[in-house]
C-alpha positions, 0 to 999 in steps of 0.5 A: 817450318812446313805450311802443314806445320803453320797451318797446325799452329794457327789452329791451336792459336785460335782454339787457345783465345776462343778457350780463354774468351769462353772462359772468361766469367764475364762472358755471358753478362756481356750477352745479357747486357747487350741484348738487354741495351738492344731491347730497351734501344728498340722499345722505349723512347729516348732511351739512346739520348746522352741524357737518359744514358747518362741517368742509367750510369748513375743508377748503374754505379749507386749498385756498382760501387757496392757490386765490385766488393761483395763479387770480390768477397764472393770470389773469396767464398763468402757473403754479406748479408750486412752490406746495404744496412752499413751504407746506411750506417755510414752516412748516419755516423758522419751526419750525427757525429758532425752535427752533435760535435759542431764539427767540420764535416770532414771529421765525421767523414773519417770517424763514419769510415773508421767505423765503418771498416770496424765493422768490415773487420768484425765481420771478417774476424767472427767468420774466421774466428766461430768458423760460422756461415757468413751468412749467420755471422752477416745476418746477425750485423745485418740485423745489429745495424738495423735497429742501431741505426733507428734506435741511435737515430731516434735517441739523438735526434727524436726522429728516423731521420738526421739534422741538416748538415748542409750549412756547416764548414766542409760541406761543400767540398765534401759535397764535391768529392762524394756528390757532384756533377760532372758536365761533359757538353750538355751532359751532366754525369754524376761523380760516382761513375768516376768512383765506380770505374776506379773500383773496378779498375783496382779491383780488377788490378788487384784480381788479375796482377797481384798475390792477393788476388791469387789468394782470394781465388785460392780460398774461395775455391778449397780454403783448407788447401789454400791454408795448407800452401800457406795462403793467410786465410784469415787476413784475406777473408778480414780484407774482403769484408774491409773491402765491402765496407770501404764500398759501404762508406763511399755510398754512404757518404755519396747518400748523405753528401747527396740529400744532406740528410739520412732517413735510418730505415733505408738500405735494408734489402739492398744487400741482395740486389749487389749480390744479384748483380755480382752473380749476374756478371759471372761469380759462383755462389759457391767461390772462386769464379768471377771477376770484377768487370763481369760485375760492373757489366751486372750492375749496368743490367740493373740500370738499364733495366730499372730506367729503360723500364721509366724510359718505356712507360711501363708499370715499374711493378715489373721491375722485380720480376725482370730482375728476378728473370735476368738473374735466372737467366745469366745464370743458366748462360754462364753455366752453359759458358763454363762446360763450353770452356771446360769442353775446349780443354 
């Protein structure tokens, strides 16, 4: 082989991985997200103490562990407007069906997540089945749950909020699966970051090394043209909305394994911050783009800022409008990351 020849290979060898780096949907939430760190390192005291990065990865992974299933959902096209109302749910269903039953807490941690996947299913089936939006179907449940949760509330318990479980068999390790805490030197870290990285790792297994995944880019991108090579639209749709609840139950039973009790009205508004951080990490309103990692990065811009906000000592009234300006402004960078990918074609 001629140098000129070597030399030719090398070029087109840098001008494939520099095509495959602006390609990648996360690309653009990695920018955000360092300068997001770098912000906060420069403005707000303490921010880079093990403990208050700790903090940030625990607020991280509350949204996390929700953001990788409805990214995954929306690959496939789709939302769900029901998913912060099914945390709720979840918790309120193991809390109120151990408690009523006298049960071992573990119990009603396996009815809430048979419920819980009921849900996801019926979801995913009114979808395929009306040939509706999802988000009619979702806004329907989401509204449906709402008022089950605070009327099944108050109809067995008299109040918004459930009975203590905090005293009964299983409770402790339950405890430990959904709420511990997990030190590391001096550092405390809550055992949700662990449930986190595991979701992103499957998911992204599953995404990137398995025929499903190839489905779910498949109907999210033309749903009819995957149909007509055979992808199982409907199985793959039914398994996203699953998948969201899957997420809704582990948040559930870590908010009720957490506080030992569940207030009815929480969750509601949720739904639109782990949409928020899948679109942060790189995933397309309209389907078929996105990835996993790009919203575990988006959810780790929401902990950053909520707590660097905390850390700066700045009124938290801000939050939202630096939310709102991250969202508008990771979508813009990830527009301009895919005609640049497109352009080195």
């Amino acid at each position: 082989m001629s140098a000129a020849t070597a030399s030719t290979d090398d070029r087109l060898l840098e001008t494939s991985r520099l095509r495959k780096l602006l390609g990648r949907p996360e690309l653009g939430s990695v920018v955000g997200a360092l300068a997001v760190f770098v912000f906060f390192a420069l403005v707000a005291d303490g921010f880079l103490r093990p403990a208050s990065l700790s903090t940030v990865l625990y607020a991280s992974s509350t949204i996390g562990i929700m953001a990788v299933p409805v990214a995954l959902l929306m690959i496939g096209g789709e939302f769900d407007l029901s998913a912060g109302v099914l945390v709720t749910t979840s918790a309120l269903v193991s809390s109120m069906f151990s408690y009523q039953m006298t049960a071992n807490t573990w119990v009603g941690t396996g009815v809430s997540l048979l419920v819980t996947l009921a849900v996801g299913a019926f979801n995913g089936l009114m979808l395929t089945r009306t040939k509706l939006p999802s988000f009619i179907i979702t806004l329907g449940t989401f509204l449906m749950l709402t008022g089950l949760n605070l009327g099944f509330t108050k109809l067995i318990d008299g109040t918004v909020s459930t009975k203590s479980i905090s005293d009964m068999e299983g409770f402790p390790s339950a405890h430990d699966v959904f709420a511990s805490t997990l030190t590391i030197g001096d550092v405390d870290f809550k055992i949700t970051i662990l449930w986190w990285f595991a979701l992103v790792a499957l998911a992204s297994w599953i995404l990137l090394r398995t025929r499903a995944g190839n489905w779910i880019f498949a109907v999210g991108g033309n749903q009819d043209a995957a149909r007509a090579v055979g992808v199982p639209v409907t199985k793959t749709k039914v398994g996203l909305y699953m998948g969201v609840a899957l997420g809704a139950w582990i948040s559930g039973q870590h908010l009720l394994y957490s506080y030992d009790v569940v207030q009815s009205g929480e969750g509601v508004g949720n739904e639109l911050i782990y949409i928020i951080a899948a679109v942060i990490g790189g995933c397309l309103i309209t389907g078929g783009y996105g990835s996993a990692v790009g919203s575990a990065v988006g959810a780790l811009i929401f902990g950053m800022t909520s707590k660097g906000i905390v850390f700066a000592e700045w009124n938290p009234d801000w939050f939202k409008f630096f939310l709102g300006a991250m969202l508008l402004l990771a979508t813009l960078l990830n527009a301009w990351v895919r005609k640049r990918a497109e352009a080195t074609k």
